[in-house]
N, C-alpha and C positions, 0 to 999 in steps of 0.2 A: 408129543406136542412140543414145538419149540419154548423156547424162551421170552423169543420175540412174541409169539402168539399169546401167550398167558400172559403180557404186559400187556399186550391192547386190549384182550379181554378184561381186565383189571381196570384200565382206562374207562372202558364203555359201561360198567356200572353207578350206579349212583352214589351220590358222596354219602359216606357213612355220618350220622348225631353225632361225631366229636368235633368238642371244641379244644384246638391248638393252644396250648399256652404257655408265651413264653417269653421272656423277661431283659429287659435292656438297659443300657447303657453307651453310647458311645458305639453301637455297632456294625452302622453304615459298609465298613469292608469286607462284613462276612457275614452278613443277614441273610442277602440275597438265596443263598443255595439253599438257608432255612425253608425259607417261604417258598420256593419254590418247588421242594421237595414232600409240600402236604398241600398246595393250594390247591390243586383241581380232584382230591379226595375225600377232602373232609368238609364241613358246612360251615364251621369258625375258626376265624385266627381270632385270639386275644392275646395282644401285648403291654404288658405294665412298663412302663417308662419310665426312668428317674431325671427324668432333665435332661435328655440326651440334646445334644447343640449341632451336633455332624451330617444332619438329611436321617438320621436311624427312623427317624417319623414318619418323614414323607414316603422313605422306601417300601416303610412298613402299611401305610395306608395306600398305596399304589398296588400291593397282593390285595386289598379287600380287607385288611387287619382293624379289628375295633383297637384304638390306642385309649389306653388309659395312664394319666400321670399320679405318682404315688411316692413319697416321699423311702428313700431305701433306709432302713432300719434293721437291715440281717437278711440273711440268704431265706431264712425260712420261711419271715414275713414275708419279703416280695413273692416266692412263691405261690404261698396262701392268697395273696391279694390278686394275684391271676386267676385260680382256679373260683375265688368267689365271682369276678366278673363275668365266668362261663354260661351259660344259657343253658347246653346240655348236662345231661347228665353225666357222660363220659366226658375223661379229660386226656388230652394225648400230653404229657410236660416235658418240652423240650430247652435247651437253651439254645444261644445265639449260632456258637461256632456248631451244631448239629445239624442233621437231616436222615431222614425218614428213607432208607433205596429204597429200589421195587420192590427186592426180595423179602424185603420187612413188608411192605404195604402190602401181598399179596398172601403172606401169610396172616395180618391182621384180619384182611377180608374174609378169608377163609374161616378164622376162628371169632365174630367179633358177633356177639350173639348167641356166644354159647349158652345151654342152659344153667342157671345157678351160678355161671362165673361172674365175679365181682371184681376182676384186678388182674393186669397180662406182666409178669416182669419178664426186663428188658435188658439184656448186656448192650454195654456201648464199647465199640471196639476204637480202637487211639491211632487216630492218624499223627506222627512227631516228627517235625522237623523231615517233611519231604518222604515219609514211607510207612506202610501200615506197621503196625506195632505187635508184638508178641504176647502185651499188656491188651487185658479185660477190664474193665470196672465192674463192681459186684454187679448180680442182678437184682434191678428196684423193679418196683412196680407205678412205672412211669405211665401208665394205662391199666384208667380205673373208674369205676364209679365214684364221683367224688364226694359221696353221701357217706365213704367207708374209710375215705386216704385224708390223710393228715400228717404236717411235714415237723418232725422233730428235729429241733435245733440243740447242734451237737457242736456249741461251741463257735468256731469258726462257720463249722460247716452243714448245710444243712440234709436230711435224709427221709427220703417219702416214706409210709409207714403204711397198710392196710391193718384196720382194728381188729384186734388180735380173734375177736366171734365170728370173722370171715377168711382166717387165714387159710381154712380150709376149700374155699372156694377162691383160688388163685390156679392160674396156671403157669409152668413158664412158656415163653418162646424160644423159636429156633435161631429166627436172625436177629443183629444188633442193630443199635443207630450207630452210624456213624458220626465219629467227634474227632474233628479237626481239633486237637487240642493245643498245638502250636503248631507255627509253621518259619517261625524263625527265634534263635537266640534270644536276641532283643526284645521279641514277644515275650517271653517265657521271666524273662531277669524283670520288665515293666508287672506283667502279674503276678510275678515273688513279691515285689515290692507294694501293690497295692494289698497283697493276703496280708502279707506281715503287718503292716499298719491298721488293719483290720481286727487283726486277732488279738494285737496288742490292744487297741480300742476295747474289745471287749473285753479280755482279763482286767483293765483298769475298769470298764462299766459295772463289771462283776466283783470288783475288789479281790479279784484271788491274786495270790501272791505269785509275783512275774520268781520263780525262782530259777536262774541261768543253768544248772546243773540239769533241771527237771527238763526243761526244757532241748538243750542238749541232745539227753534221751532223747528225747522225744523223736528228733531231726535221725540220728541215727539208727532208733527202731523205723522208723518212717523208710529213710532209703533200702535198709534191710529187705525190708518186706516188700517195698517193690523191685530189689533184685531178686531178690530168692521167690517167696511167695506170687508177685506178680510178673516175673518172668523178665523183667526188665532185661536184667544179663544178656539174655539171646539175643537184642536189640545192641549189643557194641555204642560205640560211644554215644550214641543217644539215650539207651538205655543210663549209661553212669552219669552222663548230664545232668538227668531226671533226678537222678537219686540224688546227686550233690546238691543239686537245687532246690529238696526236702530238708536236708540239714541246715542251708543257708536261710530258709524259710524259718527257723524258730531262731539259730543266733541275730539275723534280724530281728525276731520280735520282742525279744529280749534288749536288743537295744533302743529300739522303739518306745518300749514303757518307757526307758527313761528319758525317752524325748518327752514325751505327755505329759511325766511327771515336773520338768521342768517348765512347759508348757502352761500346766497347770498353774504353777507359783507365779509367771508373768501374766495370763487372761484368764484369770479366775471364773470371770462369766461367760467366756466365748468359746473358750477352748475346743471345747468341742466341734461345735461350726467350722471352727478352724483345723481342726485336724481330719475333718472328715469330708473337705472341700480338699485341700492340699496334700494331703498325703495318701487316699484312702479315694480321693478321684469322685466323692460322691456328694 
């Protein structure tokens, strides 16, 4: 059987109880391939909103998408506040720059209804600056019953979690979503800048101690491991881009605290508001 044929076979079934959920800001020039890559297979989009000013709403509610506005507080929450708005029981969690191919959609079909599974994880494969990537991201379990998944905030960053009395009843998958994860320079150096203002944010909401050494490490284990460990290297100057721009991500944030903290001594009562409208984009 072709290819083509097991697509339009895929097509001509009915949309499977999951609701889409997935999270914005400002994302008007790269939503569209979102939504358009789960609207005519699933039965909901839900999208949590933070103020977005760009059309991200309108595009979003022109696919059919429930919009809800939600004030951003961490990658974890806004998560969690999409999967509570879901109606189904399954939840597919995507973000903006993602989408769903066929060959994932027609494997979900095939398997979505299994007996006793609770949770599908999902590799996402890296589109960078103009070409697929050699780079994975782990596999989450971005499809799942949402009575079982719950997202742990890890700091900066947040990571889905199925409760550990059901890990047993996971499977993985064979295809990824694919993640546009930049697609220019300038892209990549603007969301350095928004993470690091972020993360700083939080090391000062958490009072741990911004220490520049520690930190440092950090940027350095970080590029490491996505050269070696996630393969970056075979990706040539994209790949070392990548990684440079994981080390420049924490000497930013290191210097960040000490924007806040001066920050702090000038708008004792706003700071906040203020650092996370201006620097942090939110």
């Amino acid at each position: 059987m072709s290819a083509a044929t097991t697509d339009e076979r895929a097509d001509e079934r009915e949309t499977l109880p999951i609701s889409v959920c997935i999270t914005t800001k400002d994302n008007a020039d790269i939503i569209r391939r979102c939504l358009e890559s789960v609207q005519d297979w699933t039965d909901e989009i839900v999208v949590v909103d933070s103020d977005s000013q760009d059309g991200t709403i309108e595009i979003c509610e022109e696919y059919g998408a429930d919009v809800y506005q939600h004030e951003f507080k961490g990658f974890g929450d806004i998560k969690t506040k999409s999967i509570e708005h879901a109606s189904n029981d399954w939840v597919l969690i995507l973000d903006s720059d993602e989408e769903v191919p066929p060959a994932l959609r027609r494997e979900i079909f095939d398997v979505f209804g299994s007996p006793g599974i609770v949770g599908f994880y999902i590799r996402k494969r890296e589109h960078i600056l103009g070409a697929w990537s050699h780079q994975y991201h782990v596999k989450q379990p971005v499809l799942a019953n949402r009575r079982v998944l719950y997202y742990q905030q890890e700091h900066l960053w947040e990571r889905p979690t199925i409760s550990d009395e059901y890990a047993e009843r996971t499977r993985d998958l064979k295809h990824a979503i694919n993640n546009y994860t930049v697609e220019r320079v300038s892209e990549r150096e603007a969301k350095m800048m928004q993470y690091s203002a972020l993360e700083a944010f939080q090391i000062v909401e958490l009072n741990k101690p911004g220490n520049p050494a520690v930190l440092l490490a950090k940027g350095i284990a970080a590029a490491l491991y996505r050269l070696v460990i996630g393969r970056a290297a075979l990706d040539g100057y994209r790949g070392f881009y990548m990684a440079f721009t994981d080390i420049n991500h924490y000497v930013s944030t290191y210097a960040k605290i000490k924007d806040i903290e001066r920050l702090r001594k000038r708008r004792p009562k706003d700071w906040k508001e203020i650092w996370l409208e201006e620097e942090c984009g939110r």
